[in-house]
N, C-alpha and C positions, 0 to 999 in steps of 0.2 A: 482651435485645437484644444481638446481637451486634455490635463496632464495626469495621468498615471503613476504617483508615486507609491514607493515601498510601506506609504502608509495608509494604502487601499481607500484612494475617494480619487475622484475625478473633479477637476475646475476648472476652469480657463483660466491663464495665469492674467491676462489683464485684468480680467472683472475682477481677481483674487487682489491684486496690487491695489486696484482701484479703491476697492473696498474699505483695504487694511490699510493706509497709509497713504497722507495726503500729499508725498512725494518721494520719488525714490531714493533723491540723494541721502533723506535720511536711514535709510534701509542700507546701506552700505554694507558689500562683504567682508565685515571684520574677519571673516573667517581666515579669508584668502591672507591676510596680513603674513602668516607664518608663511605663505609659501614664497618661492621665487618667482617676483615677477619682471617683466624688461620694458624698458621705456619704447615709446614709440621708436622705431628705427627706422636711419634713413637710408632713403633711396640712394644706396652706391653706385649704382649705373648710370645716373644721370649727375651728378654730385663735380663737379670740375676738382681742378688740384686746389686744394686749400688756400684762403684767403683770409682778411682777420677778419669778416663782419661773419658773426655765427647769430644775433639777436637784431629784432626791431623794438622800438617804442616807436608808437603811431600817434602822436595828437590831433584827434579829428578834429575839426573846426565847422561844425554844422549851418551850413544857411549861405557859403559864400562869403568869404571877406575881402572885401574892397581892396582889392589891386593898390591905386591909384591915392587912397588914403593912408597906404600900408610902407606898400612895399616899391610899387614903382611911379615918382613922381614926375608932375608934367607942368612942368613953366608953360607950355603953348595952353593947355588947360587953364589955365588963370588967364593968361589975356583974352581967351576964347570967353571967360564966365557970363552966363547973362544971355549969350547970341546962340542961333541956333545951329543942331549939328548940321556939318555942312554935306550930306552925303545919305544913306539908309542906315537904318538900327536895326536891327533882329531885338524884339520886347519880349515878354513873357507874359505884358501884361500891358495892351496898350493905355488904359488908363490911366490923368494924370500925366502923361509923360512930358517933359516939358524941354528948357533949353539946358546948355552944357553949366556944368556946376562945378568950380573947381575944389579941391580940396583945401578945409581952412587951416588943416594943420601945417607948420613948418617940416623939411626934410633937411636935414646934417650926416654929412660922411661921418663913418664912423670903423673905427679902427686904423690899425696900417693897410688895410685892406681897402678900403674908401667906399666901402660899400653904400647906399646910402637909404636910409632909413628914416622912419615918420619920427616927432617928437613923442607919438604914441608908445614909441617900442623901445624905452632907454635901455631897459634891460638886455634887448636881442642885442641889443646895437653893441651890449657889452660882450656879447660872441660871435660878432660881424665876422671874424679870422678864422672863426670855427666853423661856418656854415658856409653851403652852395644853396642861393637863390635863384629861383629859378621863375624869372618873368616873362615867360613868352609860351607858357602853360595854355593848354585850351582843349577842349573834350566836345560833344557829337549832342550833348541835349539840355535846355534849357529849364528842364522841369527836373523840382529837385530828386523826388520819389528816382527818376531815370539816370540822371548825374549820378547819385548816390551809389547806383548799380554798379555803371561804368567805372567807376573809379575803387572801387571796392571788389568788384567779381570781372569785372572788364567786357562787363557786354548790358541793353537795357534789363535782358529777363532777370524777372525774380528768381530765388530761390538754384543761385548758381554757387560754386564754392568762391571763398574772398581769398584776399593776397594773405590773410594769417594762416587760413586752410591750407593753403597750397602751401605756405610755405613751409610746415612741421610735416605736412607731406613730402615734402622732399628732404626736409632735413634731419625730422626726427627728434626728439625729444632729449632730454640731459639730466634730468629729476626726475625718479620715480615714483616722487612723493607728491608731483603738482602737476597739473594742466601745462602741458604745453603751449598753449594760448587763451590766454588770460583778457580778460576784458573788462575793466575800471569805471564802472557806470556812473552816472551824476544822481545823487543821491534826491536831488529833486526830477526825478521822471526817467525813462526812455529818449532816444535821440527819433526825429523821424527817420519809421522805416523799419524801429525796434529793433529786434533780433536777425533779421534777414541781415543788418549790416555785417554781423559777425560768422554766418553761416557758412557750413561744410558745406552746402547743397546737395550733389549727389555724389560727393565722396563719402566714405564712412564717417559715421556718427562722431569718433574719435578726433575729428578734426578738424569739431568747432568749437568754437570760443566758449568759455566757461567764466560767466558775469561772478564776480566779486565785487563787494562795496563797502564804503566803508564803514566804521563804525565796528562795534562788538560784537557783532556776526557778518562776518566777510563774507558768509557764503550763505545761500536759504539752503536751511533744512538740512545742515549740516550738523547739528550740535542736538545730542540726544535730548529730547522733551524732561525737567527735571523730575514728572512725575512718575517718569519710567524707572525702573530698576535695573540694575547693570544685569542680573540674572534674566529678568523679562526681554532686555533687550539681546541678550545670546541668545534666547530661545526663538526670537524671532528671525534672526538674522540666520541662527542652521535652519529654520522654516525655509527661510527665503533661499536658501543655498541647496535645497533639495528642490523645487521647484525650478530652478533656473537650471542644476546639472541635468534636470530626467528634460526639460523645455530643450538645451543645445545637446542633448541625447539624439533629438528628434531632426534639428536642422542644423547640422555640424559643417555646413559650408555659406551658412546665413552671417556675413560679415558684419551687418549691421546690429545684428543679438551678439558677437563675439565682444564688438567691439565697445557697446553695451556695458556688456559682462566687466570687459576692462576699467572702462571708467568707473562702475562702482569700487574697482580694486582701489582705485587713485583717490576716491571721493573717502575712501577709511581710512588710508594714510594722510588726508588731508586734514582730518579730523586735530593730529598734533599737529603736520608741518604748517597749515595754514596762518595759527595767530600769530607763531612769533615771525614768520616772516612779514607780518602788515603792523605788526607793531610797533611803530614811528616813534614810541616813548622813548625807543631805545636809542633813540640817533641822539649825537650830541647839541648843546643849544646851538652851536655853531650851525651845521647842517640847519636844523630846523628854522632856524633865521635866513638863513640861504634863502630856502624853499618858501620861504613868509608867513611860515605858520605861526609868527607871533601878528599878524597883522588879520583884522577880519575880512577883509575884501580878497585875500590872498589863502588864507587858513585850508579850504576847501578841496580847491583845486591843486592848490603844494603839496599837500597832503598826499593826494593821488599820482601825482608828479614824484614823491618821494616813496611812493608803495611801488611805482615802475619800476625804479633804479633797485631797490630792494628784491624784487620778482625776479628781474633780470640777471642779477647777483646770484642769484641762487638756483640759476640753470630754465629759468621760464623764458623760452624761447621767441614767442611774441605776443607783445602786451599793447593793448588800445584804449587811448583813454575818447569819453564821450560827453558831450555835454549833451544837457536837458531838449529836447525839441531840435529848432533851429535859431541859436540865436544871432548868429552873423547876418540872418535876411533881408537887411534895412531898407524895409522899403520905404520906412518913414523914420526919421529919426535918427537919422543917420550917422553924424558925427557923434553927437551923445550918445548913442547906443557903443560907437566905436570906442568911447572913452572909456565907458565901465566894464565891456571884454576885458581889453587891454589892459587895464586895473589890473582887472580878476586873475590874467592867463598869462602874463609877459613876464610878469617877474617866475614865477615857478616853470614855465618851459626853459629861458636861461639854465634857471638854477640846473635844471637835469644836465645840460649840458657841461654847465660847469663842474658839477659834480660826481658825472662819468669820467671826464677828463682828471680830475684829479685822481681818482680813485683806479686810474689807469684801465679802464675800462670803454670809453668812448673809441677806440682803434675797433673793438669785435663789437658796436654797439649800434645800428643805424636810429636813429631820429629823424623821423618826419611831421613836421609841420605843415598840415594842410587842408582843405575846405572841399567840396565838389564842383567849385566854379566860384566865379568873379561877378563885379558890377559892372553895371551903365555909367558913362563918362555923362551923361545927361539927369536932371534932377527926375523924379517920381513925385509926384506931385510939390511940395514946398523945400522937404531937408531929407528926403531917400532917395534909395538907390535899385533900379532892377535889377535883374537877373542880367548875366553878360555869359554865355559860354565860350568867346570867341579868345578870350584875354582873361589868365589868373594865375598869382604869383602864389608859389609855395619856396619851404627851407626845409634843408636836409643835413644833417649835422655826423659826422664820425662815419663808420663802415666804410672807409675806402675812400668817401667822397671828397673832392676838390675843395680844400679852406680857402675863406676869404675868396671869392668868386662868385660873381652875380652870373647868369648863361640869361640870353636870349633879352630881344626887345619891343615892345610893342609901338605903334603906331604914338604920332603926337599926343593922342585924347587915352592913351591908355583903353582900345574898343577892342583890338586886334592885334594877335602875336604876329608878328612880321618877321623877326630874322631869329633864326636859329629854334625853330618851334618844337617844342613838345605835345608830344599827346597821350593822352591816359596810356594808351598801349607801348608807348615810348617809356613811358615812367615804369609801368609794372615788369620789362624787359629789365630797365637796366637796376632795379632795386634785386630783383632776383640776379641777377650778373654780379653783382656785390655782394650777394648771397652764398655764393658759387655754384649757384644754377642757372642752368642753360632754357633757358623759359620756352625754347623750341622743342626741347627734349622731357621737360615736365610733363606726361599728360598722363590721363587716367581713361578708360573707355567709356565711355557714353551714349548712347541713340545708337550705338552701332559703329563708333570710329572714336578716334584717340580724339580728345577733348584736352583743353587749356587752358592757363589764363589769361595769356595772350592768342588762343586759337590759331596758332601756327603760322597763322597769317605776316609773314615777309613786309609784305608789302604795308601793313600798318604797325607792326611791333620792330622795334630796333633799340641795340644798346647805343647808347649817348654815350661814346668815349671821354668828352670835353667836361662830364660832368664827375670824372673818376680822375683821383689826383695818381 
């Protein structure tokens, strides 16, 4: 389409963008600034009576983390060590695979709660009374690329909307100075899978994740070039504001250009709200010892863990943090590899915890702690672990949820959830039910019928009462 403006030339406004500017978010409509604009609003039809979880913070845990090393320990596993499983395995990888392995680390109750926990996780263990563990977790694919899907968008296809999408979908936004969902990237790399983890799919644009990182530009292409001029730069930006009004002149029922149009509104208000919301200098030493940014093993990811609780705060409705690649994958190296996560990531998930709670915030705040699946009770060649779909433990902290309460058990070897099971479609139900939406009544239309993120489907999607205090 070519564009017709009042200053008599024709373009095509992508080639024209493409051309001028190596990204939009810096093109931002400062214009629009003076006018009035409204945060994303939610959906009041589907919306239940009010409840206190209105935010998530999501800690992904890429690659799998060991059940059985973590979270649910197995005394029959140690006497098992050494012999072989005594039954079938579902591998991912039949190579190497060898006999049962137990776990070398010790596990100790902890709390008044008696929850019981690795010597990995001193820190969780110091919010044992605050969280619901949930060990009898298990999902539908053993490859990670598919897992990843499922437990993020709730089905294997790529490119479907995630539980952040849907959820500012139904809920709406609270700042109209920031992204509704927010996404806290690891400054060394991408997670696998990249950006598809955080995607609207075929919901509108406005309803995916918006990556932030840290450091002194939290956001690409945000922060005007210095060799620009403040003059240069308004003359560009009414350039670009006649373009885009004569462009949704033309297709004034194109949601995905509306919505577009929106976000650049948010990406120029962002321009101030953004730094001093990510600026961690401001917390006191206290907090920031909390969070272990005086420690380098911890600095990184506290960090991130502490721009959450800050996001949160100030109305960003759901926020995810990612680590590099996959590094929970162990297929070799298992214990050691579990050592320096756990370093890295134990003490600063606590801390969030601890520090919504005090800050009286953890009642409207849900936290999840969780991976795409679990490991093999069996070694992988010398000291790893395979893939396990059948059996994995996650924690889920505030928003209504059960304290101090483990749900559900797996088999002797930690292979299989046995009593009281969950499944991804199980999870994404009842996190939205503590949302105060009805995950049956959430949809949007698609191929030709109401679409979800649990796909309506009864018979695999269900609220987990036992898991709600």
């Amino acid at each position: 389409m070519l564009l017709n403006t009042d200053r008599g030339f024709n373009l095509n406004r992508r080639a024209f963008l493409g051309r001028t500017t190596g990204a939009l978010g810096s093109l931002a409509l400062a214009h629009l600034l003076a006018e009035e604009s409204r945060p994303i609003r939610a959906n009041e039809d589907i919306v239940r009576q009010a409840t206190k979880a209105k935010s998530v913070i999501c800690l992904f845990q890429h690659g799998g983390p060991s059940q059985m090393d973590l979270f649910d320990p197995k005394p029959e596993l140690a006497k098992w060590h050494g012999k072989p499983y005594p039954g079938t395995l579902e591998t991912q990888n039949d190579k190497n695979i060898g006999k049962l392995l137990a776990s070398p680390f010790t596990f100790r109750a902890a709390g008044k709660s008696g929850i019981t926990l690795s010597e990995l996780l001193p820190f969780t263990a110091g919010i044992a009374d605050e969280i619901t563990l949930v060990r009898s977790m298990h999902t539908e694919s053993v490859d990670h690329e598919s897992a990843l899907r499922l437990i993020h968008s709730g089905k294997f296809q790529a490119g479907r909307p995630t539980l952040g999408s849907w959820t500012i979908y139904g809920l709406g936004s609270e700042n109209r100075d920031m992204p509704a969902y927010v996404v806290l990237t690891d400054p060394k790399g991408l997670p696998v899978d990249g950006v598809l983890n955080w995607s609207s799919g075929w919901l509108p644009a406005a309803y995916q994740g918006t990556p932030f990182r840290s450091g002194v530009s939290p956001v690409a292409n945000l922060v005007t070039p210095e060799a620009i001029t403040t003059k240069a730069r308004l003359g560009q930006l009414e350039y670009l504001s006649e373009l885009n009004r004569a462009h949704l002149a033309h297709h004034r029922d194109n949601t995905e250009l509306a919505a577009r149009i929106a976000n650049f509104e948010t990406a120029a208000r962002m321009q101030t709200a953004v730094p001093s919301v990510l600026d961690v200098a401001t917390e006191s030493e206290a907090t920031r010892r909390l969070y272990g940014l005086d420690r380098p093993e911890t600095r990184e990811y506290g960090t991130r863990c502490l721009m959450a609780r800050r996001l949160v705060e100030r109305g960003v409705r759901f926020v995810q943090l990612f680590l590099n690649r996959q590094p929970w994958d162990t297929h070799a190296k298992n214990a050691e590899t579990l050592k320096g996560l756990c370093a890295r990531t134990d003490q600063p998930s606590a801390a969030l915890v601890q520090d919504l709670k005090q800050r009286g915030m953890l009642d409207s705040t849900i936290v999840l702690w969780c991976g795409e699946f679990g490991r093999l009770p069996v070694s992988q060649g010398p000291d790893g672990r395979d893939h396990n779909r059948h059996a994995f433990s996650l924690w889920i902290a505030g928003g209504g949820f059960k304290k101090g309460y483990a749900h559900g058990t797996t088999d002797d070897f930690g292979y299989k959830a046995v009593e009281n099971r969950v499944s991804i479609h199980d999870l994404h139900a009842t996190l939205l039910h503590a949302l105060n939406l009805d995950h049956s009544r959430l949809t949007y239309p698609h191929d030709g019928r109401d679409d979800s993120l649990t796909d309506i489907d009864v018979t695999k999607a269900r609220v987990i009462p036992e898991l709600l205090a």
